[in-house]
C-alpha positions in Angstrom: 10.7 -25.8 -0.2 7.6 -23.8 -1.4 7.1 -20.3 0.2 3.7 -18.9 -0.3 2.6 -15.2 -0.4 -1.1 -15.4 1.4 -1.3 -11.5 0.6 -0.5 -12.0 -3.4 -2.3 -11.1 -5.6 -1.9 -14.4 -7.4 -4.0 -17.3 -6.5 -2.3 -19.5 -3.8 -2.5 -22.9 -6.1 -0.6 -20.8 -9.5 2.0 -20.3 -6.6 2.2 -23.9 -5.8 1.9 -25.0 -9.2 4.2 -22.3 -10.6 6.8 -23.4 -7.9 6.5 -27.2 -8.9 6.9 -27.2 -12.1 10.0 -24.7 -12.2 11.4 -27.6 -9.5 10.5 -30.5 -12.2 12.0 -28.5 -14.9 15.0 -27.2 -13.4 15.9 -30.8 -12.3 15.5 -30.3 -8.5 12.5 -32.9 -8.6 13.4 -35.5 -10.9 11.8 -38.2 -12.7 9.8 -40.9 -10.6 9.8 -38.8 -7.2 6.8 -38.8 -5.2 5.4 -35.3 -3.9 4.0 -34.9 -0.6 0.5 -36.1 -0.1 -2.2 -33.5 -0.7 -3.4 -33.2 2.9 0.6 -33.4 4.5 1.3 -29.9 2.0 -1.7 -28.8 3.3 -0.9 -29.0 6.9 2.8 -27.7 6.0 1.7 -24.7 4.1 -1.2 -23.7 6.3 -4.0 -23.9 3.6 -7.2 -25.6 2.5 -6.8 -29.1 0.3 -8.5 -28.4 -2.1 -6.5 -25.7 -3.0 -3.3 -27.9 -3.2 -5.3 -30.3 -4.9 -6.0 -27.7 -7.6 -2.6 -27.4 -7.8 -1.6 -31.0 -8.4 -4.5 -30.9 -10.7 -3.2 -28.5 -13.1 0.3 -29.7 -13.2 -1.6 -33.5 -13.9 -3.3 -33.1 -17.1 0.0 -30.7 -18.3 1.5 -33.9 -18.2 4.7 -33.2 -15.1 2.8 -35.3 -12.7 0.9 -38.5 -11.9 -1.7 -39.8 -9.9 -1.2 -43.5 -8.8 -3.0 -45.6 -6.5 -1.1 -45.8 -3.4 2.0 -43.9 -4.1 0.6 -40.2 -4.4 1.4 -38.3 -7.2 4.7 -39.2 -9.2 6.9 -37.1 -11.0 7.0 -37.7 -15.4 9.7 -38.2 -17.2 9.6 -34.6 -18.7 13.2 -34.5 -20.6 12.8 -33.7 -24.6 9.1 -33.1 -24.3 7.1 -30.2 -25.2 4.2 -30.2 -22.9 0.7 -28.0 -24.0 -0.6 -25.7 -22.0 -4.4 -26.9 -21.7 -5.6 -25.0 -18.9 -8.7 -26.7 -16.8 -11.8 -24.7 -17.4 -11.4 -22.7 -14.1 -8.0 -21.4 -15.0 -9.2 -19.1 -18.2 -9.4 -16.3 -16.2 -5.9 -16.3 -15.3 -4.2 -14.2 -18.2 -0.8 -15.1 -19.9 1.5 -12.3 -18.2 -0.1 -13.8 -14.4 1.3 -17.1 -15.6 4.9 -15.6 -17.0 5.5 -13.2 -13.6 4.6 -16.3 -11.0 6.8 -18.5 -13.5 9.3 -16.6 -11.4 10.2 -18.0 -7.8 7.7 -16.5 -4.9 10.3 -14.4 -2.2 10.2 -14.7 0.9 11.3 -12.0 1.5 9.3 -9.0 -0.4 9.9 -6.0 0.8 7.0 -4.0 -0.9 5.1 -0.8 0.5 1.3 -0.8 0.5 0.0 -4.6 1.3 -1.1 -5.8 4.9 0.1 -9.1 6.5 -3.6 -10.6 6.9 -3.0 -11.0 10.5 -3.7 -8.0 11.3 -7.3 -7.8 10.3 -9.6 -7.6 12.9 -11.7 -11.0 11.4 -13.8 -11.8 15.0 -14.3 -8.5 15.2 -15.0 -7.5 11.9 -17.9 -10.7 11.7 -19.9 -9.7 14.6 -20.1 -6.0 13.6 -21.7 -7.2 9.9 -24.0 -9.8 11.5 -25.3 -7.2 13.9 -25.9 -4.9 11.4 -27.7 -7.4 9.0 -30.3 -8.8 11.9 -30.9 -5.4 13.4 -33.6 -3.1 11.7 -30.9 -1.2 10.3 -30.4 -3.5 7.1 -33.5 -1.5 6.4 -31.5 0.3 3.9 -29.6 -2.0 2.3 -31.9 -1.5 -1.4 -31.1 2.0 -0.9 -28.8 4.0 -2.9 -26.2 5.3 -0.4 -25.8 9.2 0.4 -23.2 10.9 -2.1 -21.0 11.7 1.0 -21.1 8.8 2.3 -22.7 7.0 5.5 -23.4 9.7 8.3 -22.8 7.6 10.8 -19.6 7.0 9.6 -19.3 10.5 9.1 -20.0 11.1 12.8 -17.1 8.7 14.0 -15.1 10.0 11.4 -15.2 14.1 12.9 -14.9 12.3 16.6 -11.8 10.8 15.3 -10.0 13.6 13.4 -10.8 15.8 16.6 -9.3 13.4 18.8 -6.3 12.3 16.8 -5.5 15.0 14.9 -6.7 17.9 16.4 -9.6 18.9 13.9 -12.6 20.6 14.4 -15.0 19.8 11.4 -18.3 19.3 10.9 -19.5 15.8 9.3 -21.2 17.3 6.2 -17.6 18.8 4.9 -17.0 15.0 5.2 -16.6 12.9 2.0 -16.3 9.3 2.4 -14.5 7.9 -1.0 -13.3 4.4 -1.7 -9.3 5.8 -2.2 -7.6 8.5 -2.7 -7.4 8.3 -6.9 -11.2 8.8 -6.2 -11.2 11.8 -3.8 -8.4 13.5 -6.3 -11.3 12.9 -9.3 -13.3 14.9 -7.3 -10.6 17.7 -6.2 -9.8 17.9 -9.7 -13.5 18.8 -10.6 -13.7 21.2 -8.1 -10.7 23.0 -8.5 -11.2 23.4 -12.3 -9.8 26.9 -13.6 -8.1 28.4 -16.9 -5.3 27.8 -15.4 -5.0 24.6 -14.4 -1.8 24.0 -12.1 -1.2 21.9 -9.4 2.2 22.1 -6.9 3.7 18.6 -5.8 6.5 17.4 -4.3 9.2 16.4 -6.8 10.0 13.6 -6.1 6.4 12.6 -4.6 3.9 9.7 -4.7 2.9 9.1 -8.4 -0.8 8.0 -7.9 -1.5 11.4 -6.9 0.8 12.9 -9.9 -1.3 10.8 -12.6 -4.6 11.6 -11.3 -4.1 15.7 -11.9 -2.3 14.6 -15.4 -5.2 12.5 -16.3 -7.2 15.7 -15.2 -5.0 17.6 -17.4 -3.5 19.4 -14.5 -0.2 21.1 -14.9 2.5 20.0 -12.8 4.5 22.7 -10.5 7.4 20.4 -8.9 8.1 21.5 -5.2 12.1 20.4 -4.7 11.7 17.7 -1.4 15.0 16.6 0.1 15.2 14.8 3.5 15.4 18.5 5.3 12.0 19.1 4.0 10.2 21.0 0.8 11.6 24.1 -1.1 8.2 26.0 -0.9 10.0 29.6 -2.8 8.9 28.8 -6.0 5.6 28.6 -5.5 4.3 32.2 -5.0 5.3 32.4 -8.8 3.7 29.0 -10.0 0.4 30.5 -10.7 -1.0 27.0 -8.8 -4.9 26.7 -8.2 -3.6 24.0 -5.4 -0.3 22.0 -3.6 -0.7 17.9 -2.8 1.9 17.6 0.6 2.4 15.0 2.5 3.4 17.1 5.7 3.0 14.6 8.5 5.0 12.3 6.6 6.5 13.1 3.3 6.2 10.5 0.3 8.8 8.8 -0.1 11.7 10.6 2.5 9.3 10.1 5.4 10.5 13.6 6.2 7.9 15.9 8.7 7.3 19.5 7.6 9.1 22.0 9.9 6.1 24.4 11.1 8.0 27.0 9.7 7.2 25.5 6.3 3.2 24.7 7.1 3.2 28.8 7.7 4.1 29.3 4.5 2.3 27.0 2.7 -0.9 28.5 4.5 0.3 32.2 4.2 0.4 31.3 0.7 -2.8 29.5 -0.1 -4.8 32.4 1.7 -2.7 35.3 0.1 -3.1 33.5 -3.5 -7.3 32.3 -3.5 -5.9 28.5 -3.6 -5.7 25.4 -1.6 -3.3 22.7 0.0 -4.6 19.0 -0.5 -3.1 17.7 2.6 -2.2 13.5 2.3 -2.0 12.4 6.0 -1.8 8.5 4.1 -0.3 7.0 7.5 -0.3 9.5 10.3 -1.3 7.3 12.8 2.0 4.9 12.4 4.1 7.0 14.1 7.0 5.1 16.8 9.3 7.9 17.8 6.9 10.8 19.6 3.3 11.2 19.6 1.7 12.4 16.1 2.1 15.8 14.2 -0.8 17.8 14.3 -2.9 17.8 10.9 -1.6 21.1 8.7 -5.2 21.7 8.6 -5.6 21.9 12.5 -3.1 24.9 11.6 -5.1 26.7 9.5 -7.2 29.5 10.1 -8.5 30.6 6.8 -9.9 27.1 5.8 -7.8 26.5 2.5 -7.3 23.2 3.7 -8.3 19.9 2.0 -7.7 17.1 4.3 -7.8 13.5 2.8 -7.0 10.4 5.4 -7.6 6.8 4.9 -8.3 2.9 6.1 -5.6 1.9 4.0 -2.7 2.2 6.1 -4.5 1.3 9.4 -7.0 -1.3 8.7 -7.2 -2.5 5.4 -6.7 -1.5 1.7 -8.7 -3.7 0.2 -12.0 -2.3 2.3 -11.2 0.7 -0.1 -12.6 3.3 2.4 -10.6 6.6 2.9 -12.4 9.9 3.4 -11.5 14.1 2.4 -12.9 17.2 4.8 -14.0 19.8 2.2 -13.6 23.5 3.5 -17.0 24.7 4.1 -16.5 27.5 0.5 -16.6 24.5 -1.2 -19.5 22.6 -0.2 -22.2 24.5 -1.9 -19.9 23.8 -5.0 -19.3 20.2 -4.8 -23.4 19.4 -4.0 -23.7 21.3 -7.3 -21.5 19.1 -9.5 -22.3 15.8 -8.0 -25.5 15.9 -6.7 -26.5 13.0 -9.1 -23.6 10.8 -7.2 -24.1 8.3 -4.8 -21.3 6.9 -2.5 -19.3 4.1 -4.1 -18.0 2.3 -0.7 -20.5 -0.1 0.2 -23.4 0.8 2.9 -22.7 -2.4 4.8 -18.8 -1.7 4.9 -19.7 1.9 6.1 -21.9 0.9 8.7 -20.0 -1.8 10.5 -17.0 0.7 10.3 -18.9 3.1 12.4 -19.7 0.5 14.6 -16.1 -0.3 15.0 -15.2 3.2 15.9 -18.3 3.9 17.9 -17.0 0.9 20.1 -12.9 2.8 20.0 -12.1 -0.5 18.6 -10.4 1.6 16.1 -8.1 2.9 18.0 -7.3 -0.1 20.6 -6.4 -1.9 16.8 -4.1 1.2 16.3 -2.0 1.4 19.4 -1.8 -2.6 18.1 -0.9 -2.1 15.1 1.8 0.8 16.0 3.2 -1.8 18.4 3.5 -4.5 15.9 5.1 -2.0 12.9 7.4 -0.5 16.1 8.9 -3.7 16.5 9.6 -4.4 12.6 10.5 -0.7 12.4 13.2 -1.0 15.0 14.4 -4.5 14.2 15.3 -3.1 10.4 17.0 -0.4 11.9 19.0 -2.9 13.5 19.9 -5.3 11.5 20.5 -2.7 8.9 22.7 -0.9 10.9 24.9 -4.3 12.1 24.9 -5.8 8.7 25.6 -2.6 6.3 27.3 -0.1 8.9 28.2 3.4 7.1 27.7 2.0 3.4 23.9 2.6 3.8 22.4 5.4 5.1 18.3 4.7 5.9 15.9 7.8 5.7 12.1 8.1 7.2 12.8 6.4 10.7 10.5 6.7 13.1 7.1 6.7 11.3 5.3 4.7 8.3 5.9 1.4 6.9 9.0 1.9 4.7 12.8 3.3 4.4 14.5 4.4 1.7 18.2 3.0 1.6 20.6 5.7 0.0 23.9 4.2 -1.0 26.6 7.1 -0.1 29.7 4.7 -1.9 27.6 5.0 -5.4 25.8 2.1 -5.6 22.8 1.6 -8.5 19.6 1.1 -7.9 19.7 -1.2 -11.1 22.5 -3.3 -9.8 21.6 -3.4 -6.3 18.1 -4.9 -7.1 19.3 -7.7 -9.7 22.0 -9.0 -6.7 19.0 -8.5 -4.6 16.5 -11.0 -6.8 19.9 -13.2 -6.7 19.2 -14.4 -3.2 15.4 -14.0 -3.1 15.1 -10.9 -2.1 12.8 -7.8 -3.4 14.0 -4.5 -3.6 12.1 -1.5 -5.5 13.9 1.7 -7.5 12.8 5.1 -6.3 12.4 6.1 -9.8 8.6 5.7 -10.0 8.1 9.1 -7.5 9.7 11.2 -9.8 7.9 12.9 -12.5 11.3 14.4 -14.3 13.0 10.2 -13.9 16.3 11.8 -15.5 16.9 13.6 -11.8 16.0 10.4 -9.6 19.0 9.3 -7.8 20.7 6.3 -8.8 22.3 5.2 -5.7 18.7 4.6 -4.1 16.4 2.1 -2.8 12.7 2.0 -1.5 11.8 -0.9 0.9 8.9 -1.3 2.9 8.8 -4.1 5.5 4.6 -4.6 6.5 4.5 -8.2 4.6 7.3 -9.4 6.8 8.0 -10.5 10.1 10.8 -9.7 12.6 12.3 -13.1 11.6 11.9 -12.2 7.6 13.6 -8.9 8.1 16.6 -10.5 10.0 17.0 -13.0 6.9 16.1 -10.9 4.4 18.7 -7.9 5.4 21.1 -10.8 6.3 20.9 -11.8 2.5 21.1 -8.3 1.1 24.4 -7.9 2.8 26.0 -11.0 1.2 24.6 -9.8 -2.3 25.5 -6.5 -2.0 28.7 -6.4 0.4 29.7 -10.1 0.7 30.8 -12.6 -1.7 28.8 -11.8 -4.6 30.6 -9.6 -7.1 29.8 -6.5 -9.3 
């Protein structure tokens, strides 16, 4: 059987081809055995022909298959052969570690944190908005450089939307439209330039953040987070210009910041002359109760940097998120990159205000919450029926992961080699923590927004055999 990842980031004919010739090899296709017809895989699998038929290509002039008139493609006699890797001229581009990692078999059942399933995108929807704008006089500007902030009209939907959702009241010139948060830190990290250059973060926290401010040559403050919430004392004697939170939904515990906490992160940033970069990554996915007001909906000094995004919501590949300046900043920021122009393209811009203007946005929300519910509860589920007590999950109710804590001792290490033992994908929480020596061992970090309900069943299903079942330590 070949499984297919249509969200990979490796071409869908390497997966094909990968997945065939590891068959051929392995002996589970053997010599003289006729593969489907081109157009029957394609019908099976759900994709064009000629993509299979690049494929079948590939694996032809490597010397595991031929074509012959009226049987299809046949299966070589590959035993005591070294075959050469002569790559068609298209393949160049692919580079040699591509071809070693899909070498391995494609899972199933991934469960990563960060990619989309496709069907989600709003395609119809999405067409019509970028034909409108290209026939109407607005394409106008397309030879233009866009504005540094990005597209006001964007910016408009953008303040309607913050107001709406998260209880905001902003203006659309502290608006900065960015094409992902690594960018939006760049710029932070510019502007918050001192002698003293300190940032707080959580410890353990999301490490695209954490190598942005070292890249920036930031100092790192760690801010203890546990699944009751952060340990804010040490702060008031960090000497920090700035604390990165997560409040709405902490990365990775998925815990939500007592108020009593967002007081005192404010008391402090006013009291001290610095700022809290608030991450609300995925505030709208929330199942359990309605969203948490914005930390900066809170504030009444305006030491709050608010950064949102598409990512979680729409798409991460449209690489659009967006940061609200406080207004003491602005004159400071048109200063330093006045010579900038947006880097999210105007026609992506425009036919994402269109989208909003129409509340499309947030009818694809209240869909997309629905959808993520659904996975979100039946993981719950299943977890709970197939591991009972010897797996406690953290960060219900909201986002698009868990992480799996192991109260019998379990490692992380072990846990994810049974895992790959029965196709299944597990990830280390050792990434989100800067000092790696104090991660945890006896954790996991899954996310479930590549699977279905029917994946998660299996997948969890086949977790429980590796881990608790018949498969030994």
């Amino acid at each position: 059987m070949i499984y297919i990842q249509k969200n990979s980031n490796y071409p869908i004919y390497l997966q094909i081809y990968c997945k065939i010739k590891e068959d051929i090899e392995q002996g589970n296709i053997v010599h003289g055995e006729r593969l489907p017809g081109i157009r029957t895989l394609a019908q099976t699998l759900g994709i064009a022909r000629n993509t299979v038929n690049r494929a079948y290509a590939q694996l032809a002039v490597e010397g595991y298959i031929q074509s012959k008139h009226g049987s299809g493609f046949l299966v070589l006699d590959t035993a005591n052969k070294v075959t050469k890797m002569n790559y068609v001229q298209q393949d160049t581009t692919s580079s040699s570690m591509e071809i070693s990692e899909l070498n391995q078999p494609v899972s199933p059942y991934d469960f990563q944190y960060g990619e989309l399933s496709y069907e989600q995108f709003p395609f119809k929807l999405w067409r019509k908005y970028i034909s409108q704008i290209l026939l109407s006089p607005q394409k106008e500007v397309v030879n233009q450089y866009p504005d540094k902030q990005g597209d006001l009209l964007l910016r408009q939907e953008i303040k309607k939307h913050l107001h709406r959702s998260r209880g905001m009241i902003c203006c659309e010139e502290q608006i900065i439209v960015g094409c992902g948060l690594h960018y939006s830190l760049d710029i932070l990290c510019k502007l918050l330039a001192k002698e003293n250059n300190t940032i707080a973060m959580e410890e353990p926290g999301y490490n695209g953040a954490r190598d942005v401010f070292i890249n920036n040559n930031y100092n790192l403050h760690l801010l203890p987070a546990s699944r009751e919430g952060l340990i804010i004392s040490s702060i008031y004697h960090s000497g920090a210009c700035a604390a990165y939170v997560t409040p709405s939904h902490q990365f990775p515990y998925g815990t939500v910041m007592p108020i009593s906490q967002r007081k005192e992160l404010l008391n402090w940033a006013n009291a001290n002359d610095a700022y809290i970069i608030e991450d609300d990554y995925d505030s709208e996915l929330r199942y359990d109760a309605n969203p948490v007001p914005a930390l900066h909906s809170l504030d009444a000094h305006d030491r709050t940097i608010y950064i949102g995004t598409f990512s979680k919501s729409l798409s991460p590949s449209l690489r659009v998120n967006y940061m609200v300046l406080p207004v003491q900043m602005l004159t400071m920021y048109c200063s330093l990159f006045r010579s900038y122009n947006s880097p999210v393209s105007w026609l992506t811009q425009r036919a994402l205000a269109a989208y909003m203007r129409d509340e499309n946005y947030e009818s694809h929300i209240r869909k997309m919450c629905l959808t993520y519910k659904r996975r979100h509860d039946v993981f719950i589920q299943e977890a709970t029926k197939m591991f009972g007590n010897k797996v406690i999950l953290h960060g219900r109710g909201a986002g698009l992961h868990f992480v799996l804590e192991f109260p019998d001792g379990e490692e992380q290490d072990w846990l994810i080699k049974q895992a790959e033992k029965v196709g299944v994908k597990a990830y280390p929480m050792i990434p989100f923590w800067n000092d790696q020596n104090a991660c945890p061992q006896n954790m996991l970090f899954t996310g479930y927004s590549l699977l279905s309900e029917q994946q998660i069943r299996e997948g969890i299903a086949l977790l429980q055999s590796a881990w608790f079942g018949t498969v030994s330590k």
